[in-house]
N, C-alpha and C positions, 0 to 999 in steps of 0.2 A: 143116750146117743144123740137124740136132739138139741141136747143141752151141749155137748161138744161139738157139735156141727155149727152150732147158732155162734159159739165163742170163736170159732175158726173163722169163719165168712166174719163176725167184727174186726177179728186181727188182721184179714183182706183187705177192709177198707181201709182203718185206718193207717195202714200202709202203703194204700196205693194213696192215702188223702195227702201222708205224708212226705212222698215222693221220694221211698227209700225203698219198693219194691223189686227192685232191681240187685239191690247188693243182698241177697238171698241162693245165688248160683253157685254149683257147687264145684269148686276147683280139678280143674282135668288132671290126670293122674297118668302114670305111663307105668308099663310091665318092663323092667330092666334086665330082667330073664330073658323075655323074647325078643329087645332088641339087641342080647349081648348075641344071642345063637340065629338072629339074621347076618350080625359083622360076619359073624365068623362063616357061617353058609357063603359067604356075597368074598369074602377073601380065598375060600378053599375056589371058589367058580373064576374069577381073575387069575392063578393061579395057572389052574389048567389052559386058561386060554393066554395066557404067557408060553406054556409049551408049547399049544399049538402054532402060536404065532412064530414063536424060533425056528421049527418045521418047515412052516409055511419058509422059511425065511432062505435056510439055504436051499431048499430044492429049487427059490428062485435064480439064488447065486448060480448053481449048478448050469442049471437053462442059461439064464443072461450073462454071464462074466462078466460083470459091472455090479461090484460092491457098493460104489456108492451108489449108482442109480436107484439099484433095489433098497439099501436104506433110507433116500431120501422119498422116494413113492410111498414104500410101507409106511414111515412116522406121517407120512402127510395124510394116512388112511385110516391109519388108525387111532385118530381120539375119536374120531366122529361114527366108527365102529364100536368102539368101547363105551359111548356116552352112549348110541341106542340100546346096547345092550344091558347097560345099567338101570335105562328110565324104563325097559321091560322088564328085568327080572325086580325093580322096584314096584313094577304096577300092579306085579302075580303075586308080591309079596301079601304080607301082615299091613297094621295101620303102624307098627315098629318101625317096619322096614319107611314106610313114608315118612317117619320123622327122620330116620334117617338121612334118606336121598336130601331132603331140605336142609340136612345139617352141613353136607358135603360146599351145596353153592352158596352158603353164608359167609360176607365178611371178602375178603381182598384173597388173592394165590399167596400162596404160601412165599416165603424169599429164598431167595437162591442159597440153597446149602444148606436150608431146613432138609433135618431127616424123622424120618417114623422110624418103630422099631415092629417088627412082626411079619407075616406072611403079606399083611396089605401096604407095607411099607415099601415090600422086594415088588411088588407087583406095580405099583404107583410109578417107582423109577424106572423100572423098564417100559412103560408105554409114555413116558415123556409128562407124565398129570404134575408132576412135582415144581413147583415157580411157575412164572409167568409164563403164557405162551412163546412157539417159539418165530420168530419173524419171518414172512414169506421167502422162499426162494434159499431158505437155510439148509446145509447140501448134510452138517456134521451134525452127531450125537449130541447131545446135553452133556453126557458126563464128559466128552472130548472135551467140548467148550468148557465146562467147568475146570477141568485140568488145567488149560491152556491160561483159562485169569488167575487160576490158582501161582502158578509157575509165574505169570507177570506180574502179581501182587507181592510175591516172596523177594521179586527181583529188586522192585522198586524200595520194598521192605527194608530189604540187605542195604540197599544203597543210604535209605533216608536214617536207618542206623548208625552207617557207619559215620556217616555228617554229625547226626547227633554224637556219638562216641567220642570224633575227635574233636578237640577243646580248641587247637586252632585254625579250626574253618570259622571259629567264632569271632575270632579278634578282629576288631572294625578298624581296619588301614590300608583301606583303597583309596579313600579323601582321606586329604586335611586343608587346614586351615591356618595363616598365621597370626596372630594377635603385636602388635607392635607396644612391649609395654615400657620400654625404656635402654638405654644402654647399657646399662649394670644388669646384673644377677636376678632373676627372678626366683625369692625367695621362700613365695608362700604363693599359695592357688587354697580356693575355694569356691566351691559351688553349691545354692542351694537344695535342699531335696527333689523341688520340683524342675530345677533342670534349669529353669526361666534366665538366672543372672548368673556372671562369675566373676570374682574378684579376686586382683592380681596385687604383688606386692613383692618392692626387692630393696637390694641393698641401696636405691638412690631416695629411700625415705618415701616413697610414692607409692598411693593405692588408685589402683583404679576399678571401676565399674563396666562392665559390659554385658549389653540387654541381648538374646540372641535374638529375640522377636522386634529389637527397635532399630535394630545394626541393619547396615546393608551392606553390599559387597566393598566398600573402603572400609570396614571392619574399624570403625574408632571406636573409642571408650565413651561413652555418656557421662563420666564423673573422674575427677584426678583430685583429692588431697591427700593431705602428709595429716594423719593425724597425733601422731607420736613427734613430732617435730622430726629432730636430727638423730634420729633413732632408727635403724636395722631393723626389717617387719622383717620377723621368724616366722607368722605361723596365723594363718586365718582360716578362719572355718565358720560356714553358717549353724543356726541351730537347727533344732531337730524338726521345730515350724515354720524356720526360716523367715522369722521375722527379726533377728539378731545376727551382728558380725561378731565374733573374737577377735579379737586383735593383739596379737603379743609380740612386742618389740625387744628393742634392745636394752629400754630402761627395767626400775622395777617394778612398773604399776601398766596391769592389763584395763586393754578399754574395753567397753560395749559397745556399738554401733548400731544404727536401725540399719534397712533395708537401704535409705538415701545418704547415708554418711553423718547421719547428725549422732553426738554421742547422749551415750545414754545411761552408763556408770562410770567410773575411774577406780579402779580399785585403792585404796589406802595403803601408802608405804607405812610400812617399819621403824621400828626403833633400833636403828644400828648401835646403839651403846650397850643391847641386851645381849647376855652372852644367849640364854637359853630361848633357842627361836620360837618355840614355844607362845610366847607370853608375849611375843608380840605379836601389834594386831595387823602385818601384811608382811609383803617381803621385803626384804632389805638391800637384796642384789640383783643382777640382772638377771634379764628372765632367759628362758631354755625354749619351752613350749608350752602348750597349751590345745585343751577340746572341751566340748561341750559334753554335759551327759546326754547318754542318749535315749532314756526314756522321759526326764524331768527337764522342763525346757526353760527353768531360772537357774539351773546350775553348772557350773561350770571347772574346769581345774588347770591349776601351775605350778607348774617346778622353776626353781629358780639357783641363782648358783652360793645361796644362803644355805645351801642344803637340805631345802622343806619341798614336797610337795604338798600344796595347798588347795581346799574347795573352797565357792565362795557362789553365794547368791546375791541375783542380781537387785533384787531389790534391798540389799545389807551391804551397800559400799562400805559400811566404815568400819568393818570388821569382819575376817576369814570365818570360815562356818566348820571348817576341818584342817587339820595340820599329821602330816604324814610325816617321819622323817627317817630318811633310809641312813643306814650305817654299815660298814666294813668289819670284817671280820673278827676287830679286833675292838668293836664298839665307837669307832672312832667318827664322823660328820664325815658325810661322802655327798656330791654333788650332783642329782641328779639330770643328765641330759635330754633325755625325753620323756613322756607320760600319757597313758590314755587308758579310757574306760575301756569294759570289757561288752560284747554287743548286749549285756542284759543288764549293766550298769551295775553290777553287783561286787566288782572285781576294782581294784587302785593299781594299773601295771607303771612301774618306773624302770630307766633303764642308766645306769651310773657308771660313774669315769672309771671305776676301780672294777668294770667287765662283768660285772654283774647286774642280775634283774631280780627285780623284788616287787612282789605282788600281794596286794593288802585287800582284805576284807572291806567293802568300803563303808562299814558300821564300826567295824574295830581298827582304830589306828597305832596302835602300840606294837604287837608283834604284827611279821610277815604273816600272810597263808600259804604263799608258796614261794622259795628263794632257791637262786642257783650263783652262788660264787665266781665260778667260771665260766659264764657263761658265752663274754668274748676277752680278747687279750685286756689286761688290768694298761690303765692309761690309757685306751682309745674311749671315744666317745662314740654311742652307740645313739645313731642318728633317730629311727625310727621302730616305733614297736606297733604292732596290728592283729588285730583280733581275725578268724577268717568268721565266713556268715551263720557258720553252725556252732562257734564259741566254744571249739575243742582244741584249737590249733592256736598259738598264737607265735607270729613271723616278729622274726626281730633284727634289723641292719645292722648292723656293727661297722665300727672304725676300723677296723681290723682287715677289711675289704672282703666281707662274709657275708651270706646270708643264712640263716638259721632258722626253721622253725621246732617246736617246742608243743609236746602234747601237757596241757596244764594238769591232767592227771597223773604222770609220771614224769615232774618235772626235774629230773636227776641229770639226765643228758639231751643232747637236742636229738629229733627225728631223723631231720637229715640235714647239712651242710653241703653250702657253693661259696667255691672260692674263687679268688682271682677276678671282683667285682670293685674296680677302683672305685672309692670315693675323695674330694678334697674338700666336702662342705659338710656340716655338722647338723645339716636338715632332710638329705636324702634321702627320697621316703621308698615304700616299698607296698602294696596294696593286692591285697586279693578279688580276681575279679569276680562279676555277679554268679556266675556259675561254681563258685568255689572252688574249678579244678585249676585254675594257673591262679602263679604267686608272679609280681609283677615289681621290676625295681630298675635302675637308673645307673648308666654307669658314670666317673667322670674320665678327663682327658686333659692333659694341660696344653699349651696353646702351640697348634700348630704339630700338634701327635697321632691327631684320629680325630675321629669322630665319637661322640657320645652317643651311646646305644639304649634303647629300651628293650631289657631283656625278657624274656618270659621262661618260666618253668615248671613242669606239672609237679601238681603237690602231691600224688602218692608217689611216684618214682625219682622226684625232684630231678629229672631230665632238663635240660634247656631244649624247648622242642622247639622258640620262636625268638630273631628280635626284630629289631626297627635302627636303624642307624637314622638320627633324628636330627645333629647337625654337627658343626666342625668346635661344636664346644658339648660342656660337660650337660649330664642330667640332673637335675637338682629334684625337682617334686614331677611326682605321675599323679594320675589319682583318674580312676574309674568307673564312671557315673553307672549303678545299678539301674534308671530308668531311661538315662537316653542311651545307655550301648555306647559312651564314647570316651575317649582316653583324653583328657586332658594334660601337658607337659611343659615344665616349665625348667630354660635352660640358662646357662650361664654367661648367654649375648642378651640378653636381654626380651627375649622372645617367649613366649606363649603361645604352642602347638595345641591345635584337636584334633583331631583322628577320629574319621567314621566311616559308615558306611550307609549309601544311600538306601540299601534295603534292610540290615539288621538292623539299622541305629533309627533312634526315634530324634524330630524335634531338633532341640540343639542348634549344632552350625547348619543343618539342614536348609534352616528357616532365613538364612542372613545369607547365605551363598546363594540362594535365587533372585535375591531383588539388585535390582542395577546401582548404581549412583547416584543418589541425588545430582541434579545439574546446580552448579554454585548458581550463585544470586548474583546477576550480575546490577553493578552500581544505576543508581536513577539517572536515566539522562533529561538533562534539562529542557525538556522539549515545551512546547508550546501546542496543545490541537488548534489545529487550522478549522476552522467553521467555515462552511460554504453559505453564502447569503446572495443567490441569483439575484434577489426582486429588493435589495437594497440599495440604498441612494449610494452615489460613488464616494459623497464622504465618510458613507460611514461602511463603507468595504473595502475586507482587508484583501491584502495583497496576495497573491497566489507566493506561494511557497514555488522555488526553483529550482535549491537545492537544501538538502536535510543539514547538511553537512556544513554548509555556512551558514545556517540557522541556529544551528548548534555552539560554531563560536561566535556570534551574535549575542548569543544569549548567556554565554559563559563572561561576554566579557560587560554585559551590564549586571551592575551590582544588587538591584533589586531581584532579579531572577536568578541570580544564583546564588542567594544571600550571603553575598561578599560579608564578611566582620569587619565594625566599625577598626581605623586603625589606633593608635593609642594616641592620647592629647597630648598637643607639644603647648607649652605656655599655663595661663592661669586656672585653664579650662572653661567649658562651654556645654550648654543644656543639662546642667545638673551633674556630669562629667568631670571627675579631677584630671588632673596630671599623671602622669606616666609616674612619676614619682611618690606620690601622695595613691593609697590605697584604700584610704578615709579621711575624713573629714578631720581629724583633729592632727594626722601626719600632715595633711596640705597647709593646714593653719600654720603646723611649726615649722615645716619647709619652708614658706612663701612670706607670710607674718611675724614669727618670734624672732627668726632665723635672716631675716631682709638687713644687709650690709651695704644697702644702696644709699644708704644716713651717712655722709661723712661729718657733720657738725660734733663738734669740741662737746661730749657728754656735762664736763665741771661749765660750760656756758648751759646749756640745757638745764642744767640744775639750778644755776646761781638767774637764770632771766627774768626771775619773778622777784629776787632778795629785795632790788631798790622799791618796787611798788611796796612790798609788807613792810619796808622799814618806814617810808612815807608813810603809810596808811593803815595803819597793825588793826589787823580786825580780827581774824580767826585766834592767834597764837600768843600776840603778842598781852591786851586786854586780862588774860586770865592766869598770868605770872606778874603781872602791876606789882602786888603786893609781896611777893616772894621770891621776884624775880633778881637774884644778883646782880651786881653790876661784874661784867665781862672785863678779863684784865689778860690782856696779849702781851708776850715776850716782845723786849722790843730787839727790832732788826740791827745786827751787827754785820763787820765785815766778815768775810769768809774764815780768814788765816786766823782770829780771834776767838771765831764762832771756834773752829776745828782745836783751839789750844784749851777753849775751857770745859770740852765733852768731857761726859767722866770715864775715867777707863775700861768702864764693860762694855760702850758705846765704840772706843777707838776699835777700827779695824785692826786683825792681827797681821803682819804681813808673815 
């Protein structure tokens, strides 16, 4: 026993030496029995005094005849009834019941419309303990109030549903804006992902640029060339990083473009001698259209009227990467007039003169995956095809004055059709907007008929529920920016509309309709600062200025101040200076010098003024023909009529 005592008092010290005597306590424990049958004690006791309080309640109505009085005194009396009553029957309680009561005031009040379940849950709401306290001078019930936000949250509910429900409370056209991009056709629109720039393009050969963030309210273009030359822009579109233009015209070769217009590939024409399109390496005819893919941002596609649709990446100008080639019924070369990916790039849709659409696998080019014969009347050209955002639907314009969409899984007959949608141009597009419930497309007008309309209609009932009448000529291209909320339209005067709204729409025109005018730059005037010089001698102080204004032609009319240009030399010229005539030195020499007819002397005297000296005095010529030099033997001079008798006959004139 000593020997265990001695070991114990070592294991003391060492522990306290250690300074880990402390963590040896032993964990507090709780009876879960005895604080289950205090809840429940402490709920049957709240319970009864719920009754008695009901009691208490109408015998007061009874007395007072004032319901509300009596309820707003009683809840103002009783938590602070109910709270002493608690922190006493907690204090006769168990050490349970005290963990309890602590449990109750931990942590924040419950939130409004939190419920319990149980006898303490019905007792809780009726003495008002349930949420936050209630505000002085509060005459109603909790559960009143509660009904009451209930009833106004449902209300607001209904309403901010039914906003969301309908498709167009969405449509942004309460602003717009006009773009001025030429007098011809606006043929093609395009705009980056990010919303930033959009580039316009029509039938007068002209592209242009516009910054919305560098524009101000004179809305001009930052950039105008022709990059196709004398070619019809069909069809622009940026890529998918928006650091690339498309460009497809009227020839057969698609360009690249950066962001500032400079080019960046030319595709490679064709061998028109080849029958089979196939095996050669670009198109051969004019082009239809064209888009980017939309996940892989070097590639790109064209249809052309060689009857291929073709892929091509950008960095392999000098030869196609895929060749599609849609055919008629009969196997025959058909033409296709529009084309585009599908939103997951997986899918080759074309849309051909012979009223049908053919949609290729974009790994496998040989057969269709999905084809529809009939799709519009055989002979129209079926302007534009579009995938919607969930890549189940795909809409397709037709020449036929229809619009169509088409579930690609049951591609037998269309979904549903609208008719009586003029078109007169071969590019009129058709686009789904970001919410995927309206289908969005363009009507035309010939001159002096109506007006061209921006039509809208929902895609499960295909209703026309909206349009826009947009101006006194046709609709050519819409198209629906997913990030700024805004409609971009391009019509048949030459114009480029957008359509927003100050509070759906993001960015955009937003950013260029609040900034003013630049003020022009007006021309430098030639002025002079006048220097004030008080304490200078009078010769060398200048004159007071009297008026600006004669100062001004003062100084217009001396030539060094306004540096008048020398004017052109009349004569031989002077300081290093030619002649108005002479624009270098070797024309002034042959003008003035080779050219000088101011010599009238006898040329054969010129010649001959030196003979009598060398013949006196032969030095150079004469000395080194001595020895070999013939003797000279002249015809001798006869009369005229003699001379003329003895010429020989090839010499006599014929008359």
């Amino acid at each position: 026993m000593e020997q265990k005592e001695e070991n114990s008092n070592d294991d003391g010290d060492i522990s306290s030496v250690m300074g880990f005597s402390g963590f040896g306590k032993k964990a507090r424990t709780f009876d879960f029995q005895a604080i289950f049958e205090q809840t429940r004690r402490t709920a049957i006791e709240r319970s009864q005094r719920v009754l008695e309080d009901r009691q208490l309640e109408d015998l007061q109505k009874e007395q007072a005849g004032s319901s509300q009085t009596a309820r707003s005194s009683d809840a103002s009396k009783k938590p602070s009834v109910s709270r002493k009553q608690e922190s006493s029957s907690g204090s006769s309680g168990s050490s349970g019941s005290d963990s309890d009561s602590d449990g109750e005031g931990i942590g924040p009040p419950p939130p409004p419309g939190f419920k319990r379940f149980g006898a303490a849950a019905a007792a809780e709401e009726e003495e008002g303990l349930v949420g936050p306290p209630l505000p002085p001078g509060y005459g109603g019930s909790r559960a009143e109030d509660e009904d009451d936000d209930d009833d106004d949250d449902d209300d607001d509910g209904d309403t901010q549903e039914e906003d969301d429900d309908n498709p167009v409370k969405k449509i942004p056209d309460t602003h717009e804006i006009t773009l001025q991009h030429g007098s011809k056709t606006v043929s093609a629109l395009g705009l980056d992902p990010s919303g930033a720039r959009l580039v316009t393009g029509g039938y007068d050969y002209d592209v242009k640029f516009w910054d919305f963030a560098g524009m101000d309210s004179a809305l001009q273009a930052f950039r105008s060339l022709q990059p196709c030359e004398c070619h019809q822009i069909k069809s622009l579109q940026y890529s998918v990083t928006g650091d690339a233009i498309l460009v497809v015209a009227g020839n057969a070769q698609a360009k690249v473009l950066d962001r500032d217009g400079f080019q960046v590939m030319e595709c490679v024409k064709g061998d028109q001698y080849i029958v089979d399109m196939a095996n050669t390496k670009g198109h051969t005819a004019m082009l239809n259209s064209g888009c980017w893919h939309p996940k892989i941002k070097e590639e790109f596609l064209t249809c052309s009227n060689d009857g291929t649709v073709r892929t091509w990446d950008v960095n392999s100008e000098k030869k196609h990467k895929g060749v599609f080639k849609p055919r008629t019924q009969q196997g025959k070369r058909v033409t296709p007039t529009c084309c585009t990916y599908s939103r997951d790039g997986k899918l080759i849709a074309a849309g051909c003169q012979d009223g049908s659409i053919q949609i290729w696998d974009r790994n496998l080019s040989v057969h269709t995956k999905f084809h529809c014969r009939q799709a519009h009347t055989p002979g129209s050209d079926t302007s534009c095809l579009t995938f919607s955002y969930d890549g189940t639907i795909l809409a397709s314009r037709g020449g036929d004055d229809t619009l169509k969409t088409w579930d690609i899984r049951n591609f037998r007959k269309p979904l549903n059709v609208a008719t009586g949608l003029s078109t007169f141009f071969p590019m009129t597009d058709c686009c789904f907007s970001p919410d995927d419930q309206l289908l969005v497309t363009g009507t035309s007008v010939r001159k002096g008929e109506g007006n061209g309309k921006l039509v809208f209609f929902d895609r499960g009932s295909f209703q026309k529920v909206y349009e826009i009448e947009v101006t006194n000529a046709s609709v050519v291209r819409c198209l629906w920016h997913p990030k700024l909320n805004q409609i971009m339209v391009g019509t048949g005067d030459g114009l480029a509309r957008v359509y927003y709204d100050p509070i759906k729409s993001q960015r955009g025109a937003k950013l260029c309709v609040v900034k003013s005018k630049r003020k022009e730059k007006q021309a430098e005037t030639l002025t002079q600062d006048y220097i004030i010089t008080p304490h200078a001698l009078p010769m060398f102080r200048e004159a007071r200025q009297r008026s600006t204004r004669k100062q001004l032609e003062k100084d217009r009319l001396d030539p060094m101040k306004s540096h008048k240009p020398e004017p052109p030399v009349s004569g031989p010229g002077r300081g290093g200076r030619v002649a108005a005539h002479g624009g270098t030195l070797s024309s002034y020499i042959v003008k003035n010098i080779a050219l000088d007819k101011t010599d009238d002397s006898n040329p054969r005297e010129a010649i001959l003024r030196h003979a009598k000296e060398a013949e006196e005095n032969p030095y150079w010529v004469a000395p080194a023909y001595t020895e070999t030099q013939p003797e000279p033997l002249f015809a001798e001079e006869e009369s005229s009529d003699e001379e003329a008798d003895k010429e020989p006959e090839w010499k006599k004139r014929k008359i």
